[in-house]
C-alpha positions as CSV (number, residue, x, y, z in Angstrom):
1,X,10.2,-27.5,-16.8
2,X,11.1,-24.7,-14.0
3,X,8.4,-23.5,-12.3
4,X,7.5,-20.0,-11.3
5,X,5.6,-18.3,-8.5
6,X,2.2,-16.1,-9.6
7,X,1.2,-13.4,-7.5
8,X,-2.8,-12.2,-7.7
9,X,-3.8,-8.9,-6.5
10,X,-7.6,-8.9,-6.3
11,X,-9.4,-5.5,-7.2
12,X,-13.2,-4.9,-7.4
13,X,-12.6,-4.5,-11.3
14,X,-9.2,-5.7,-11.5
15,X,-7.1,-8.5,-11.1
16,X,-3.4,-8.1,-11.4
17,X,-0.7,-10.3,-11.5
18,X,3.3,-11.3,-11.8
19,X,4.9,-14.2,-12.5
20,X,8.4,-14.6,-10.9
21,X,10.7,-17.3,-11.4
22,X,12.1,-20.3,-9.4
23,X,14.6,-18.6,-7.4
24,X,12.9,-15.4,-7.2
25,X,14.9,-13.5,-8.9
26,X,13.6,-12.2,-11.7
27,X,10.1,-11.2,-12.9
28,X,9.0,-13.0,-16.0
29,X,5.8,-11.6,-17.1
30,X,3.0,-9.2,-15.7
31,X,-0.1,-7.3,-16.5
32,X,-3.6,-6.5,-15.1
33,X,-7.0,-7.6,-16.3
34,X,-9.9,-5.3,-16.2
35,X,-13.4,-6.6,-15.5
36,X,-16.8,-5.1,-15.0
37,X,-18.5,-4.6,-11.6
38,X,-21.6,-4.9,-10.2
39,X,-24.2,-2.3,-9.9
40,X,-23.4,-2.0,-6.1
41,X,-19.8,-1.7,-7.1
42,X,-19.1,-4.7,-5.3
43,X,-16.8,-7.4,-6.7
44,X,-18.3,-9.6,-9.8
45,X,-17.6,-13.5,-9.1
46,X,-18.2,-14.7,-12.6
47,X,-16.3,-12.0,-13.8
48,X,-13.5,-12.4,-11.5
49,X,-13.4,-16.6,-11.9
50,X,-13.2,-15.7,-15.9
51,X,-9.9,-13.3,-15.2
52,X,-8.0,-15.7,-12.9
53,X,-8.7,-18.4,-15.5
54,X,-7.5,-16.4,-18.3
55,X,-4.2,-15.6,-16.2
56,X,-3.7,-19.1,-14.7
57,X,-4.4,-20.5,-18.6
58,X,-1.9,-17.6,-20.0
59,X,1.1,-18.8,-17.2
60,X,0.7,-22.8,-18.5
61,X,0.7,-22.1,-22.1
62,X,3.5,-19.8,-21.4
63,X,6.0,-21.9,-19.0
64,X,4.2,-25.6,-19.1
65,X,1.3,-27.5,-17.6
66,X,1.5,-28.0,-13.8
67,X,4.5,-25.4,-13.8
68,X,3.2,-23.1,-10.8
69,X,4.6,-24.3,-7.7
70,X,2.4,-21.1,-5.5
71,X,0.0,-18.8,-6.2
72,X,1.2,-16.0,-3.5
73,X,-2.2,-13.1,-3.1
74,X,-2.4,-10.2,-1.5
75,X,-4.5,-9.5,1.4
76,X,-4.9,-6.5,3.0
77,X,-6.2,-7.7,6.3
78,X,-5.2,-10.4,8.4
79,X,-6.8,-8.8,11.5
80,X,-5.3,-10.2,14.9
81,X,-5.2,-13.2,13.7
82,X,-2.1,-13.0,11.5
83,X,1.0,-10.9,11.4
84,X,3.0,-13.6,8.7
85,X,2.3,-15.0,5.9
86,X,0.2,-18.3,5.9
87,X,-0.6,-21.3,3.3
88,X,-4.3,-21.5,2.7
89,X,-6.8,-23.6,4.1
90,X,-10.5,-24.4,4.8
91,X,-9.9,-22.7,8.5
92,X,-7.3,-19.8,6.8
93,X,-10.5,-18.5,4.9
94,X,-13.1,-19.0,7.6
95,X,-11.1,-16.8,9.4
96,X,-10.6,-14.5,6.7
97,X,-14.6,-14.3,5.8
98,X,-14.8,-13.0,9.7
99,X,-12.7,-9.9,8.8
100,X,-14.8,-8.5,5.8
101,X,-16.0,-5.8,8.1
102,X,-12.9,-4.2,8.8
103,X,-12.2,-4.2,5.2
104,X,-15.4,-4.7,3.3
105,X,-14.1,-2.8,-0.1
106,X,-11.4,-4.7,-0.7
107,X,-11.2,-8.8,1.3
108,X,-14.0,-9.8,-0.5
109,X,-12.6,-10.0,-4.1
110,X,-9.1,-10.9,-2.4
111,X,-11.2,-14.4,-0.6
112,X,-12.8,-14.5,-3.7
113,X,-9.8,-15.2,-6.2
114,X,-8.5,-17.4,-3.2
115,X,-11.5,-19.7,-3.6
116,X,-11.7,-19.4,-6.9
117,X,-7.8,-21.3,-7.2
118,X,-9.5,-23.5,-4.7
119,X,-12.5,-25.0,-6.4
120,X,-10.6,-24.8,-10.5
121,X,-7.0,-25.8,-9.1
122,X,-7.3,-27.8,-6.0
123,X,-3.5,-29.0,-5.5
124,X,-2.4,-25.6,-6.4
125,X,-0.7,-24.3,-3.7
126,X,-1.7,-21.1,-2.5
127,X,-0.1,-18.6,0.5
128,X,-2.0,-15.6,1.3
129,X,0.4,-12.3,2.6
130,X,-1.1,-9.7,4.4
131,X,-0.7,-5.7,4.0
132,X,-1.4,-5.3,7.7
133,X,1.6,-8.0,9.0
134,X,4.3,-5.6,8.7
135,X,2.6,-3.5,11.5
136,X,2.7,-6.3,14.3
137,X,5.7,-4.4,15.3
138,X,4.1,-1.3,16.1
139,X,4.4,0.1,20.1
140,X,1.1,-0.8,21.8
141,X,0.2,3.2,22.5
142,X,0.3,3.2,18.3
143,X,-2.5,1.3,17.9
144,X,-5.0,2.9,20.5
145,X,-7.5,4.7,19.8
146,X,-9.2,7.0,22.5
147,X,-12.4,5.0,22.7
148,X,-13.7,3.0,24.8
149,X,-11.6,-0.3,25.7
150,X,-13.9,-2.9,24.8
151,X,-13.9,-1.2,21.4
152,X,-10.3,-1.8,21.1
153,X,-10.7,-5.9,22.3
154,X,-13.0,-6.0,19.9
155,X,-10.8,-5.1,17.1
156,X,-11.2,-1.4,16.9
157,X,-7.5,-0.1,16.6
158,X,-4.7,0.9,14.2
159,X,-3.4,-2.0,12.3
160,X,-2.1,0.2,9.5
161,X,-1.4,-0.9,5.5
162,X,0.8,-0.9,3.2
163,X,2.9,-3.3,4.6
164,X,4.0,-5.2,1.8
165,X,5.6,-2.0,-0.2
166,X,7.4,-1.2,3.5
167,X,8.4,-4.5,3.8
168,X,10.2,-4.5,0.9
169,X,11.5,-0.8,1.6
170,X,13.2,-2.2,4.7
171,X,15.0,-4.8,2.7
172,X,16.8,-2.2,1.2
173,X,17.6,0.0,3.8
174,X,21.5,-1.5,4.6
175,X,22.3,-1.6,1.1
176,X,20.8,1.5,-0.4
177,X,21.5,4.3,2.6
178,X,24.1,5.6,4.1
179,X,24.9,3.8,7.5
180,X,24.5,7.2,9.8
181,X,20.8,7.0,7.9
182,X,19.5,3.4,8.4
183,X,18.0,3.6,12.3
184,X,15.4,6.0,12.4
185,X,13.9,6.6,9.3
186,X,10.1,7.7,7.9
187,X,9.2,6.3,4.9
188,X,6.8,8.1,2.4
189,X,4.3,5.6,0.3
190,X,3.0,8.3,-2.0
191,X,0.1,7.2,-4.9
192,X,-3.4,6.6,-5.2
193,X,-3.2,5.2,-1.7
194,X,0.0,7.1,1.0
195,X,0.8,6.2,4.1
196,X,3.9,7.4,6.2
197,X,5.6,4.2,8.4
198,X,8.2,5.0,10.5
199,X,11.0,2.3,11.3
200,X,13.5,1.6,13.9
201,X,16.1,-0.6,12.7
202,X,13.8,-1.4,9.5
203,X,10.6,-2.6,11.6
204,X,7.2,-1.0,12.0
205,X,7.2,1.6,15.0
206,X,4.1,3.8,14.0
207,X,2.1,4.3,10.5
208,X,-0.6,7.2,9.8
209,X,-3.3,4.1,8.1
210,X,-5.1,3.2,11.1
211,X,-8.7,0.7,11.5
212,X,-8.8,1.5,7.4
213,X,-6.8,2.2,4.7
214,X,-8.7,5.9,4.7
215,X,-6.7,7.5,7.6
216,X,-4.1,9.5,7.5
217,X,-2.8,11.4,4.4
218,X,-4.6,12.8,1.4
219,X,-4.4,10.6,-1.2
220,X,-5.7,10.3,-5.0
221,X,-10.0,10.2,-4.2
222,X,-9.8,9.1,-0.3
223,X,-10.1,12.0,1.9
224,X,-7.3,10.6,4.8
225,X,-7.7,12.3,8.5
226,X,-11.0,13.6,9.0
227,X,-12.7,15.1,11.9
228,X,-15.3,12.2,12.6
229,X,-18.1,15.1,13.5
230,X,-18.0,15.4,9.3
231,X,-19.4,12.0,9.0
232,X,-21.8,12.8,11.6
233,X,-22.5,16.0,10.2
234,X,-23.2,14.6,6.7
235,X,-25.9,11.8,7.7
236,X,-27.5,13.7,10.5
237,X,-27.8,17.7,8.7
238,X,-27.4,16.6,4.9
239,X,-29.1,13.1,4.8
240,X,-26.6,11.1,3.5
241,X,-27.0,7.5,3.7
242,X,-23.8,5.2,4.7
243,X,-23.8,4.2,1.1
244,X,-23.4,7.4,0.1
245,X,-20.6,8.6,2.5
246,X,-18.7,5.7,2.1
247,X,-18.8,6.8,-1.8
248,X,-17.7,10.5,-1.1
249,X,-15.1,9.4,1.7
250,X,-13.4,6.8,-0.8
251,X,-14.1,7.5,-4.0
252,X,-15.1,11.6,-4.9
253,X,-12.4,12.6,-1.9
254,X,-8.6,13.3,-1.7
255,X,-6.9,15.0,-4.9
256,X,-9.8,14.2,-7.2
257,X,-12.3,16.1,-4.6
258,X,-10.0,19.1,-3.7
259,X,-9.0,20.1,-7.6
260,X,-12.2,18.9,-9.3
261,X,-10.0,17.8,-12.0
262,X,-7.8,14.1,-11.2
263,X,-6.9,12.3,-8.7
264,X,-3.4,11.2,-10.8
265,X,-0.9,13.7,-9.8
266,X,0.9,13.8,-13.3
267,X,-2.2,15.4,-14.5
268,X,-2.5,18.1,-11.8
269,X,1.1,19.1,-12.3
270,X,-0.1,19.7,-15.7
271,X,-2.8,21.4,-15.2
272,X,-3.0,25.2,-15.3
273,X,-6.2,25.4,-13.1
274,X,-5.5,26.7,-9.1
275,X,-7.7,24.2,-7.7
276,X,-4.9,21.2,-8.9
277,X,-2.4,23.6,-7.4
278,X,-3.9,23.7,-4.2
279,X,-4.9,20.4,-4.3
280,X,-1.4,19.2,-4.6
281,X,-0.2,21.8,-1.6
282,X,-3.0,20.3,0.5
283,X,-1.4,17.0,-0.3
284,X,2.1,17.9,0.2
285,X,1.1,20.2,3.7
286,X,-0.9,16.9,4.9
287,X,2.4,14.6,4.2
288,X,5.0,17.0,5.6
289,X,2.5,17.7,9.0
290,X,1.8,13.9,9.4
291,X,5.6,12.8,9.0
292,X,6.7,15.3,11.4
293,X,4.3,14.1,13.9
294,X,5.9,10.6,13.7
295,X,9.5,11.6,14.8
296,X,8.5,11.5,18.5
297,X,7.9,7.8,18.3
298,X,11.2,7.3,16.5
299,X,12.9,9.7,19.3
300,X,14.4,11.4,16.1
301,X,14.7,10.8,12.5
302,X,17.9,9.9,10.4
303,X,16.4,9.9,6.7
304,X,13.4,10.1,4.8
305,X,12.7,7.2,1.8
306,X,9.8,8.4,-0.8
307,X,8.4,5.5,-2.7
308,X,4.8,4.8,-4.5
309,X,4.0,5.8,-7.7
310,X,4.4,10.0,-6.8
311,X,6.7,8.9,-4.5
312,X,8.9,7.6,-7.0
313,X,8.4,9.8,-10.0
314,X,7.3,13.4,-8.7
315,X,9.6,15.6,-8.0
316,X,7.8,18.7,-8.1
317,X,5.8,16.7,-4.7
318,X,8.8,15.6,-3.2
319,X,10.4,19.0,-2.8
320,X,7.0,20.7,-2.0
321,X,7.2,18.2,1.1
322,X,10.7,19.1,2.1
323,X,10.3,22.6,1.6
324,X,7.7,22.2,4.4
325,X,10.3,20.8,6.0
326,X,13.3,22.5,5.7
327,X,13.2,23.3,9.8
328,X,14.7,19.7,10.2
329,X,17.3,21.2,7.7
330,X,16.5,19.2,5.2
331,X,18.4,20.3,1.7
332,X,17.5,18.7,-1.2
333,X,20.3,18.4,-4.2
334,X,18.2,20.1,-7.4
335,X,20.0,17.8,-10.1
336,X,19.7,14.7,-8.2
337,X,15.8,15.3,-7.3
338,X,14.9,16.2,-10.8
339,X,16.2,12.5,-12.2
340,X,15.0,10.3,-9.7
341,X,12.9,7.6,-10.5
342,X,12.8,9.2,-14.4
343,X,13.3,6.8,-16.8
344,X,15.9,5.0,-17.0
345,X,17.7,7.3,-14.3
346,X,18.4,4.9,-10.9
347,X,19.3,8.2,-8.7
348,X,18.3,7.3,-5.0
349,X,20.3,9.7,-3.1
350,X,18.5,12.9,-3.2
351,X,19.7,14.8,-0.5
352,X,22.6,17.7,-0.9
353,X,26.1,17.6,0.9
354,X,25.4,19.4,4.8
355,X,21.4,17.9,4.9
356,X,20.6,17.5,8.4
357,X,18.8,14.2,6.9
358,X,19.5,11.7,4.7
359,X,16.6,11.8,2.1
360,X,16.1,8.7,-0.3
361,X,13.9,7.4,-3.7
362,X,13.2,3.7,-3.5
363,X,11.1,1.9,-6.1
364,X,8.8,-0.4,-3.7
365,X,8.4,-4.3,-5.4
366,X,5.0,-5.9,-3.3
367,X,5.1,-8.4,-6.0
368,X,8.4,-9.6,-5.4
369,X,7.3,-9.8,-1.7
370,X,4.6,-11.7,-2.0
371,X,6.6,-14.0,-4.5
372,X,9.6,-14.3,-2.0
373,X,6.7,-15.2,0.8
374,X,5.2,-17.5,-0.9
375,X,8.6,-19.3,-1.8
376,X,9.5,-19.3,1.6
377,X,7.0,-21.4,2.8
378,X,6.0,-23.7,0.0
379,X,9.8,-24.6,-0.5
380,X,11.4,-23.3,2.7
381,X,14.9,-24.8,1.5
């Protein structure tokens, strides 16, 4: 019997999951279960224990009894406390269970399934890879914030997401760009959640997610940058409770909020309405301002890479962006833009002959990442 490697990503109403082979090579089986939530929206235990049972049973009856040598999850805060990945222990989720409040959407169904393996599969294995790890890298003046210092030694700073789709971006760099485009380059996580990192020689210099995975760019129904007097504005003048800001900032914001009509991108480039036009402009405007404003840090910029789900399969967004920014003489090549990351198409160049920049389409694998992390430390030869 071979054993494989199952990865868990934890959602308030979702658990998915990939199982990955001995070697990490390949990727046998995947899928996601959906579960109800809570009336508070927060995460459902009993219905969360019932999911990872039902993919823990479905992996044994598939590959054999006893056959997973590490159940690899993703995390997607380690806080100070951890910039690699770590196997789990009793301290591991003490520590974790301290961090809820820098991410209290989305740790607690992650520490959740963790304890779950825990208490059904005690000698299972399990490593725990964080979304904020890949950011350790980041230059100190990055992660300030213009507040107050003790603030900051208390935690409040930029640590920045993602990590685990940029991670795996970087792997690719040397074999998928040009060499003149590997040192400096920005790269684009566009979908439901988007981030800009941008990478010296493949590590972390500066991302536009900061204390939460709300900052920086619009995104599918989070709102990204947003002048903090709103929030202010919005308890003190409109009566709002926390509660319900958190909802509007989160969850009614971003695409969804702007066009009144989806926050998936596929359906806004279907739509005939004006207010999914301009909400795709706004998103393409607040991408193209945001990644221009990371070149300073980089002292220049040799290539873009777009990944994430409209990252990967949107044209019509990725040459909206570099329209915007067509002042870095940036050219796109029509033929090659258009078939990227469609079907079975595996186009990554999309830049045209006398582009100032070298400009890229990656598919991102965080599974694979968190499989490959997870082998690395349960069998590290």
């Amino acid at each position: 019997m071979e054993q494989v490697y199952l990865t868990l990503n934890a959602g308030s109403s979702n658990l998915k999951y990939s199982v990955y082979d001995a070697q990490v090579r390949h990727k046998l089986t995947a899928g996601k279960l959906e579960f109800k939530v809570s009336p508070s929206d927060s995460p459902d235990e009993n219905a969360l224990s019932l999911a990872v049972d039902r993919v823990v049973a479905l992996v044994e009856n598939t590959f054999g009894g006893d056959c997973i040598a590490a159940v690899g999850h993703r995390v997607v805060h380690g806080g100070d406390f951890y910039s690699q990945p770590i196997l789990v222990d009793e301290e591991v989720l003490v520590r974790l269970k301290t961090l809820i409040p820098l991410a209290p959407l989305h740790l607690p169904a992650e520490i959740n399934a963790v304890e779950i393996i825990r208490q059904h599969y005690p000698d299972m294995a399990q490593v725990v890879c964080f979304d904020t790890a890949f950011h350790a890298t980041q230059m100190p003046l990055a992660q300030w914030f213009a507040l107050p210092r003790a603030l900051n030694e208390q935690g409040v700073k930029r640590y920045g997401f993602h990590g685990l789709s940029y991670q795996y971006i970087s792997t690719q760099l040397a074999c998928v760009l040009q060499p003149e485009h590997r040192a400096k380059v920005i790269v684009a996580h566009l979908g439901n959640g988007a981030s800009l990192c941008a990478m010296q020689d493949g590590k972390s210099v500066t991302t536009t997610m900061g204390f939460t995975a709300l900052d920086g760019l619009v995104m599918g129904t989070r709102c990204g940058e947003l002048d903090a007097g709103v929030v202010l504005h919005l308890c003190q003048q409109q009566g709002m409770s926390l509660n319900e800001v958190q909802q509007l900032l989160y969850k009614q914001s971003g695409l969804l909020g702007v066009s009144g009509v989806s926050s998936d991108m596929r359906e806004l480039e279907r739509s005939c309405k004006p207010e999914a036009l301009q909400a795709r402009q706004l998103f393409c405007l607040r991408a193209a301002q945001k990644l221009a404003g990371l070149i300073p840090a980089l002292n220049g910029l040799d290539a873009i890479v777009f990944c994430g789900g409209i990252g990967e399969h949107s044209a019509a967004t990725r040459t909206m962006i570099c329209d915007y920014l067509a002042w870095l003489g940036v050219k796109l090549d029509v033929h090659a833009n258009s078939v990227a990351g469609a079907g079975t198409q595996s186009i990554n160049r999309i830049h045209a002959e006398g582009s100032a920049l070298g400009v890229y389409v990656i598919a991102t694998n965080e599974e694979l990442m968190i499989a490959q992390q997870s082998a690395a430390l349960v069998s590290p030869h």
